[in-house]
N, C-alpha and C positions, 0 to 999 in steps of 0.2 A: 523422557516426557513426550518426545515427538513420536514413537511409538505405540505409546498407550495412549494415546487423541488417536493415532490413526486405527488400532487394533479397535478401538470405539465409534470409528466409522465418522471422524472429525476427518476436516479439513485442515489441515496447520499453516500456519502464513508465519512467515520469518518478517519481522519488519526490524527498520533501524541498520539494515548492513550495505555497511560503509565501503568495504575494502574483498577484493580475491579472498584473503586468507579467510574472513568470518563466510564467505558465499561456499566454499570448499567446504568447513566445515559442517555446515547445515545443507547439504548436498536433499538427506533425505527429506525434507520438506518438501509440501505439495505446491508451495507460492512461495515467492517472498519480495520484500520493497524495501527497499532504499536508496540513497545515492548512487551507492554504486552501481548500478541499473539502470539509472533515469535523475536527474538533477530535477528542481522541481522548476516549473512553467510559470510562465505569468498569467493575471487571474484576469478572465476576459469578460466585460458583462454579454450577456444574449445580445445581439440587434433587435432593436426597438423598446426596450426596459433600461430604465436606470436602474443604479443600485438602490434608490428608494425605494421604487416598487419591489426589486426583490429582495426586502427586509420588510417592509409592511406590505406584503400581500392579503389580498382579500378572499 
């Protein structure tokens, strides 16, 4: 599958990998995300917006 997206001129993105063994196997992928990479951050608002405005913006 990762060949026929890219022999079609796709990009393929690996998401969901946890661990070496799943990142090894999907070597030929053009991207990928997951834990194993990057843990995830905490969610920072902009300076000077609350989270109100940025859920009802105008």
């Amino acid at each position: 599958m990762i060949h026929l997206g890219q022999n079609l001129g796709l990009v393929i993105t690996g998401e969901g990998i946890e661990n070496a063994e799943q990142a090894e196997r999907l070597l030929a992928l053009d991207a990928a995300k997951g834990f194993y990479f990057h843990q995830p951050g905490h969610l920072q608002k902009p300076s000077g917006q609350s989270g109100r405005d940025l859920i009802h913006s105008t």
